[in-house]
C-alpha positions in Angstrom: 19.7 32.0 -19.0 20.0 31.0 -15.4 23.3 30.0 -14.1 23.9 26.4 -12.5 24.0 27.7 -9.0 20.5 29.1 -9.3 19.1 26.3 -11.2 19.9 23.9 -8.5 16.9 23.2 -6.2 16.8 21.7 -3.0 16.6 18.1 -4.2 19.6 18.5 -6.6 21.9 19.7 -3.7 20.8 16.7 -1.5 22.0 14.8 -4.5 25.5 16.5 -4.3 25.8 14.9 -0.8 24.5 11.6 -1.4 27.6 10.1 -2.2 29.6 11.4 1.2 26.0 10.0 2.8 26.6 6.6 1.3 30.3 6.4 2.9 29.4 7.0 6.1 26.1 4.6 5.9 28.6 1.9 4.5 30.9 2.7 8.1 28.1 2.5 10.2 26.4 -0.3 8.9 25.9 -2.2 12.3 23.4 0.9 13.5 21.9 1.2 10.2 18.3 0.3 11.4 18.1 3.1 13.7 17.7 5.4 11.3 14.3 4.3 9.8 13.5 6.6 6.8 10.8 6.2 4.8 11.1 6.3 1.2 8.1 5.8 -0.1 6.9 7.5 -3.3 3.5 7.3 -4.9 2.4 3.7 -7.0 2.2 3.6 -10.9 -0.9 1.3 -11.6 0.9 -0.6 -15.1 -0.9 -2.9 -17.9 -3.5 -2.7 -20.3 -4.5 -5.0 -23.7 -1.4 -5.4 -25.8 1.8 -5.5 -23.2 4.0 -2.6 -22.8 7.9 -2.6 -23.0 9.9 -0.3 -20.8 13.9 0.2 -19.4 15.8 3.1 -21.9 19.0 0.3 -21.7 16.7 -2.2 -24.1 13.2 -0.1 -25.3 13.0 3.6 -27.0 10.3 4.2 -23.8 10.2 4.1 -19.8 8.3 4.5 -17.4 7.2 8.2 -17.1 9.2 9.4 -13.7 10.0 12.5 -12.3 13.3 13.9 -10.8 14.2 12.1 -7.8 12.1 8.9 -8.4 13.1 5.1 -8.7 11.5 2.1 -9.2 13.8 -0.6 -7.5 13.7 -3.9 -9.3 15.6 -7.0 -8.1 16.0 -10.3 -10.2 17.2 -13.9 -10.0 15.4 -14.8 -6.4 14.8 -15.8 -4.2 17.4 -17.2 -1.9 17.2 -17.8 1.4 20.3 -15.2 3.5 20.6 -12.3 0.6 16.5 -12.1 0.0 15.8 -12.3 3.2 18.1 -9.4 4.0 17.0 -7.1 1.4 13.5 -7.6 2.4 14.4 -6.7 5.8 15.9 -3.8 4.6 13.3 -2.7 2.1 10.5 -3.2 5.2 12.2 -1.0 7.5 12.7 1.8 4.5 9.1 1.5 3.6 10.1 1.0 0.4 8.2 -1.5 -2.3 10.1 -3.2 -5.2 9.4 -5.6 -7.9 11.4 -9.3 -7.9 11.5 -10.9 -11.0 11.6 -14.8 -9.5 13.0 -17.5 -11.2 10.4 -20.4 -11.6 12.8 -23.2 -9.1 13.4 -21.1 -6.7 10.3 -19.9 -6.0 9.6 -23.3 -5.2 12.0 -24.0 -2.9 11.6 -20.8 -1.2 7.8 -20.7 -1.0 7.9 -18.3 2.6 10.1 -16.2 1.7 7.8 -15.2 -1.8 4.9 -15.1 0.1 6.8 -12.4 2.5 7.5 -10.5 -0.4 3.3 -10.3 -1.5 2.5 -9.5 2.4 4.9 -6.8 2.7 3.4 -5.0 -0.6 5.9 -6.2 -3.0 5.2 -6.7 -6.7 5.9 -11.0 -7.7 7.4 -10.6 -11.3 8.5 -13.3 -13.4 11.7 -14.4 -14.6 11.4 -17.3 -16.4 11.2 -21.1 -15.1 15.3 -22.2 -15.3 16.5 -18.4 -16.2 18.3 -20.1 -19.8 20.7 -18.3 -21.5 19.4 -17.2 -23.7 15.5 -17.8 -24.9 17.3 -16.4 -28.4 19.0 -20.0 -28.5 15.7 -21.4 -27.6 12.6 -22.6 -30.6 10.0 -20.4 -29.5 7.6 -23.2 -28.0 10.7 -23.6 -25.6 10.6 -19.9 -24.6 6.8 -19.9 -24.2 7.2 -23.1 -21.5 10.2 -21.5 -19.9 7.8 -18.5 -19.4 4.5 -20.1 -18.7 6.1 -22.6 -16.5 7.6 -20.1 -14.9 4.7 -17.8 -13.9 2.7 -21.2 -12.7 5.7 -22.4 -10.6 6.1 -18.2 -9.0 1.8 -18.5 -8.5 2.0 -21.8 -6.4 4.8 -21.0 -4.6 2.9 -17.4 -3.7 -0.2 -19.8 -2.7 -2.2 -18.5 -5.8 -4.3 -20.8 -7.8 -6.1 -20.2 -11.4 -5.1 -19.9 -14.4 -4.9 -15.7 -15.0 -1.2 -14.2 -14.1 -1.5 -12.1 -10.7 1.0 -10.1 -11.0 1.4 -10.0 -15.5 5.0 -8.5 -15.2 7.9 -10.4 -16.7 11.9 -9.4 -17.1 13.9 -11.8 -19.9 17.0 -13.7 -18.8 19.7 -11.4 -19.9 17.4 -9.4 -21.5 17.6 -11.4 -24.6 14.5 -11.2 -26.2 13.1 -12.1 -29.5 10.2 -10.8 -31.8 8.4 -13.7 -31.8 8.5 -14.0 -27.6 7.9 -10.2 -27.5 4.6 -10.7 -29.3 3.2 -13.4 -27.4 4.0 -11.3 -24.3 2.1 -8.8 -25.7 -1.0 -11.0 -26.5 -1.0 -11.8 -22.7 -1.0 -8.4 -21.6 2.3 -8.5 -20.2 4.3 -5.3 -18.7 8.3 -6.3 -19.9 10.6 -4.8 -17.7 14.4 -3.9 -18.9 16.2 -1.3 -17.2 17.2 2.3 -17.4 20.2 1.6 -14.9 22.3 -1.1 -12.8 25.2 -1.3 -10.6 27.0 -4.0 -12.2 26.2 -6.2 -9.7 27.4 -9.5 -11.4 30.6 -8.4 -10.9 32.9 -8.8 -8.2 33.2 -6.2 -6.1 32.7 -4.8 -2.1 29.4 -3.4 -1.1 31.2 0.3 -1.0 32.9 0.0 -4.4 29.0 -1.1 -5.7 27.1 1.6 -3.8 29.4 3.9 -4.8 29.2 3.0 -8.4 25.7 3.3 -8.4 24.7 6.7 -6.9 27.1 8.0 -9.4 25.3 6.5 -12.2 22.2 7.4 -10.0 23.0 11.1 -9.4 23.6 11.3 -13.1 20.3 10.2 -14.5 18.0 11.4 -11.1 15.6 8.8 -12.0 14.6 5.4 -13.4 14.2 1.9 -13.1 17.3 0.2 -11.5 18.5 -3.1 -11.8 20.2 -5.3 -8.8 20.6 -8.8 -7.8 18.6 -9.9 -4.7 20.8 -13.6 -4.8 24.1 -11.9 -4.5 25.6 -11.4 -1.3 27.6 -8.1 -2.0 23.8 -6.7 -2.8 22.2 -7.6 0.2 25.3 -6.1 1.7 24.6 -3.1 0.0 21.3 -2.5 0.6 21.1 -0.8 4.1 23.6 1.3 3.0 21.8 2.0 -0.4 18.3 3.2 1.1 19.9 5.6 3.4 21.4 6.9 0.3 18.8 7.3 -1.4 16.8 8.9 1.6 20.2 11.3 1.9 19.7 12.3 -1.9 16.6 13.2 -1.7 15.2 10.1 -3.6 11.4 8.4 -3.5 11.1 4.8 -4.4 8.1 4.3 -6.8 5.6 1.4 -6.5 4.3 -0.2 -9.7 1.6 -2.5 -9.4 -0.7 -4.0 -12.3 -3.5 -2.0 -13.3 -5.9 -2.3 -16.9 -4.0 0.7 -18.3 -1.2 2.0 -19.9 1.0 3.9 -17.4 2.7 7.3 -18.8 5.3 7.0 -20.6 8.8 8.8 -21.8 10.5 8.5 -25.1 14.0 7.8 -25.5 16.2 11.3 -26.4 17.5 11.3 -30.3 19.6 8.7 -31.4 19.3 6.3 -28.8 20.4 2.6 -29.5 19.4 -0.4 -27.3 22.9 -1.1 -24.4 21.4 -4.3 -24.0 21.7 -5.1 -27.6 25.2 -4.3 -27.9 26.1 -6.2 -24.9 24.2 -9.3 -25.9 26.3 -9.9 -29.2 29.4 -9.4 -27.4 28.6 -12.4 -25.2 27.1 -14.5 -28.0 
């Protein structure tokens, strides 16, 4: 059996740093662009007939991803100020992620979701008025919330048609119901929960949430991470979290829509849906 010090590779040990790294790129935010790293990883083309349901924190299955890889995921935008910023950040990282809008303010933001298609961002869907929840919905409610939605996202993005560009979608709170899940799935829908977040709908500095997060980061090594691209501590964060991630030795994965099922990773044994038990504490 090796030891711990010989099964560490090169990767791993930039990982042991990242956190020191993430300090000193919260200090030294005012230079931050002049260290332009890319971080670009490879693209997952996702879809295929029937929907697929991924994020370890709600499903039994994720997206298939190896050591050092993240898919960045942002929800609840956009807003002019905090989107804006984390775009800029992303660009100069040369990293892609995937905003979940809600339905209004795509509409009252129309530039700044048509940014986020030219730059090579994937336009997800988050619901029209982002209710809490859909489970306190009827189910025709959910299905406008959701359609309307997507439609109010496409026009904003300057698409027109009835097919869904981008088929991706991420429930409000992640509180979804059997009956919403299978019409999803009879539109081909990719359903995105999590497999990590850094808490950021609560209060706290940008060093208290980037430090947070590359611990829960450098734990797992991989996985679809939830932030906030509305909230101002996360767009303070951001700068600060690429070069982090850059420092850790991290690659930020695209995933785009494609007509197939992307690989996939099982849950480990006795897993149990976070999500779940956080939803009937707030209920």
């Amino acid at each position: 059996m090796q030891n711990r010090r010989t099964q560490r590779g090169p990767i791993h040990r930039r990982a042991a740093l990242a956190g020191l790294a993430a300090s000193a790129a919260v200090a030294a935010l005012p230079a931050w662009a002049e260290a332009r790293r890319s971080l670009a990883g490879r693209t997952v083309l996702a879809g295929g007939p029937g929907g697929v349901f991924v994020g370890l924190q709600s499903h039994p299955q994720t997206l298939a991803l190896e050591d050092g890889e993240v898919v960045l995921t942002l929800d609840d935008g956009p807003l002019a100020g905090p989107t804006e910023r984390v775009l800029e950040a992303l660009r100069l990282h040369e990293a892609h992620a995937t905003f979940f809008l809600i339905g209004r303010n795509a509409l009252h933001a129309p530039g700044i979701v048509r940014r986020m298609a030219h730059e090579g961002h994937s336009v997800g869907h988050h619901t029209m008025n982002h209710p809490w929840t859909l489970r306190q919905r009827s189910f025709e409610t959910g299905v406008r919330e959701i359609e309307d939605g997507i439609r109010a996202v496409q026009s904003a993005q300057g698409l027109a048609g009835p097919g869904i560009a981008t088929p991706f979608f991420r429930f409000p709170g992640f509180a979804d119901t059997p009956e919403l899940n299978g019409w999803l799935s009879q539109h081909d829908m990719l359903v995105f929960g999590s497999d990590l977040w850094a808490s950021d709908w609560t209060p706290m500095s940008p060093e208290r949430q980037l430090s947070l997060l590359m611990q829960r980061l450098n734990r797992a090594r991989k996985g679809i991470i939830l932030l906030h691209d509305v909230i101002g501590q996360t767009a303070a964060m951001m700068p600060a979290f690429l070069a982090a991630l850059h420092a850790g030795g991290y690659k930020v994965v695209s995933v785009k829509p494609g007509s197939a099922r992307p690989a996939l990773a099982s849950a480990p044994q006795g897993w149990s849906s976070h999500t779940e038990r956080m939803i009937r504490r707030r209920a």
